[in-house]
N, C-alpha and C positions, 0 to 999 in steps of 0.2 A: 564112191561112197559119199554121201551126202551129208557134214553132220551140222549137228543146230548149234547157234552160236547163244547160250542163256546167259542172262547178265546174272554177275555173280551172284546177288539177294535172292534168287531163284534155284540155286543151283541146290542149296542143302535144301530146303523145302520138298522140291519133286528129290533128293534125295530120299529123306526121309519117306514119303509115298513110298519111294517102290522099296524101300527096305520093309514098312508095313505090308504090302502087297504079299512081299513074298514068306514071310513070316507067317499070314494067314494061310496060303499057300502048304505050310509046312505041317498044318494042325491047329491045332489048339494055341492059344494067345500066351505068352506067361502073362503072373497077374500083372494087374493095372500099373501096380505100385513101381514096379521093378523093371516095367518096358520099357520107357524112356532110359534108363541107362542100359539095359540091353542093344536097344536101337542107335546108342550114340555109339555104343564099343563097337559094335557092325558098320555103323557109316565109316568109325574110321578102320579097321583093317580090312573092310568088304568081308569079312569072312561069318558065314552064320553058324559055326562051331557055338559060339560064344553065346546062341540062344539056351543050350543046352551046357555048357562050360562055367558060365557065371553062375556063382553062389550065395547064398544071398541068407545071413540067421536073421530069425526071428527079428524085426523092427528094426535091420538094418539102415534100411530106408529112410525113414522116418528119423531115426539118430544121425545119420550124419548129417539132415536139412536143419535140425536141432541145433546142432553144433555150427553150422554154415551159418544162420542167422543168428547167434550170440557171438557171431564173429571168432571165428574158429582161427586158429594156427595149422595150417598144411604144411608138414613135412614130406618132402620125398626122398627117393636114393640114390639120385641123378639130376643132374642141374636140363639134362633136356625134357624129363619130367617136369619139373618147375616152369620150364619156357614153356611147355604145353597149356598152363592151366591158366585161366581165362581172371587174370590176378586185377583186370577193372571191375570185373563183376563180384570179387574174392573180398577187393577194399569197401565197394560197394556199403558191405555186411559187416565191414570194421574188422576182417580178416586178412591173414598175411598168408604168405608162404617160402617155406626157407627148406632150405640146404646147404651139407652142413661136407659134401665131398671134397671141395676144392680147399678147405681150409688146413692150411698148415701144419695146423695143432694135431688135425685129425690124422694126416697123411704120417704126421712123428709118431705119434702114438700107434699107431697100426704097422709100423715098421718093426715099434722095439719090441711087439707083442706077436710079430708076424701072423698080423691075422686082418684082412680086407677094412681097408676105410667105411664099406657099408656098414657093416657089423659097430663099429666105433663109433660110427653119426647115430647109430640109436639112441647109444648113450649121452650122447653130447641131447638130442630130442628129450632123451630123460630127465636130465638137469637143468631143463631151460625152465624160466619163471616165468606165463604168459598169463601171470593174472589170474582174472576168473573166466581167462579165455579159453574152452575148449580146443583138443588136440586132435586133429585127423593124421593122421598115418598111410602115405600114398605111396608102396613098396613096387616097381615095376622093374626091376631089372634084377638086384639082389638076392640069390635065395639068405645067403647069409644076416642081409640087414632082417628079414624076415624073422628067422630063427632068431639071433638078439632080441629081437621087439617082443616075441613071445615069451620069453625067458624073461625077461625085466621085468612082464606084465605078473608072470610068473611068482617072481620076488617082490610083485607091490612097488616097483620103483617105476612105473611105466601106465598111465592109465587114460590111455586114448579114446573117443570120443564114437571113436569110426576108424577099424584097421582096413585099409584094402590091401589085399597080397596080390599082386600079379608077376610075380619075378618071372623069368623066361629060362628056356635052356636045357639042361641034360642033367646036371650033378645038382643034387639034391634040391630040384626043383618041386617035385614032387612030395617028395619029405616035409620041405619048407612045410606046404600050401598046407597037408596032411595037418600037420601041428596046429598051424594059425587059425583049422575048422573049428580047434576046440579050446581056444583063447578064450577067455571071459571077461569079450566086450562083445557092442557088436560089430560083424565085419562083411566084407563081400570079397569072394577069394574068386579068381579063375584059375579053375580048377585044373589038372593036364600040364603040360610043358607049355600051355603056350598063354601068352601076357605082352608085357611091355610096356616101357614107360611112357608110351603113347597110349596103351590101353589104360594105364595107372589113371593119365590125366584127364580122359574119354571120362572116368567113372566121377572126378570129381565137376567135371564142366559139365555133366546131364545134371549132376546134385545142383549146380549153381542156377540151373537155367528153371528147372521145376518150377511151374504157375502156382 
């Protein structure tokens, strides 16, 4: 078998083609707005679930580019979430990105209260003072930080810019995602069991890349 050796700058380009290709392939296009992150969450898991999976409210889109160029604060609920997200182009926009797992405070606190470090980095997300910086919300692994983040937004302590849910998994993954459709901001859920904090980061680096 013969295969072709592409130099890397090439390699996502004819990606992206044949992820187009086969999407047309499929039917009908989703809209305009919302392809470019459907297409980046497909490059990266190769899976085209995710054409029909990602959800997407009203002016989702649009809000979180909003928030990206007023230089937004990204939260996720995994530091390999974080490592994903493309934080040259994030500073670029006078944006950051933080999490809030591996901290001490979080891991005491979630011990005395016996209930998961995700769910307690919300809050810690909640109390943070970023200015007049808009807050995006990149949930990829936790159904729990998910549930939190809804419930705060719930009690006005909590008021993100752009929630994205993509936690992964069996126990109340579903449930989570269920809640977070009727959150009132906007957000982009992957809907189903499946996600990840490689999906989470997918969704905010097609946001950063948008012409």
């Amino acid at each position: 078998m013969d295969i072709e050796f592409t130099r890397p700058e090439e390699i996502e380009g004819r990606s992206m083609a044949i992820i187009q290709r086969e999407l047309e392939a499929l039917g009908e296009l989703p809209p305009a707005d919302r392809l470019p992150v459907i297409k980046r969450v497909i490059h990266t898991t190769a899976d085209f679930d995710y054409r029909e999976n990602l959800w997407f409210s009203p002016g989702a889109v649009e809000a979180g580019l909003a928030a990206l160029r007023t230089g937004a604060w990204v939260i996720t609920d995994t530091n390999m979430a974080k490592a994903g997200i493309n934080k040259k182009a994030l500073e670029r926009l006078g944006g950051r990105v933080l999490c809030f797992m591996a901290e001490d405070e979080i891991a005491k606190t979630a011990r005395e209260r016996g209930e998961t470090r995700a769910a307690v980095s919300m809050e810690a997300a909640a109390a943070l003072d970023t200015g007049r910086a808009p807050l995006i919300l990149a949930i990829g692994n936790a159904p729990t930080a998910l549930i939190r983040a809804c419930r705060l937004m719930e009690e006005g302590k909590l008021k993100p810019a752009l929630l994205i849910g993509a936690p992964v998994g069996f126990v109340n993954v579903v449930e989570s995602k269920e809640m977070a459709e009727g959150a009132g901001c906007p957000r982009i859920i992957a809907r189903g069991r499946k996600g990840g904090s490689t999906v989470a980061a997918a969704i905010v680096n097609a946001l950063l890349a948008y012409k």
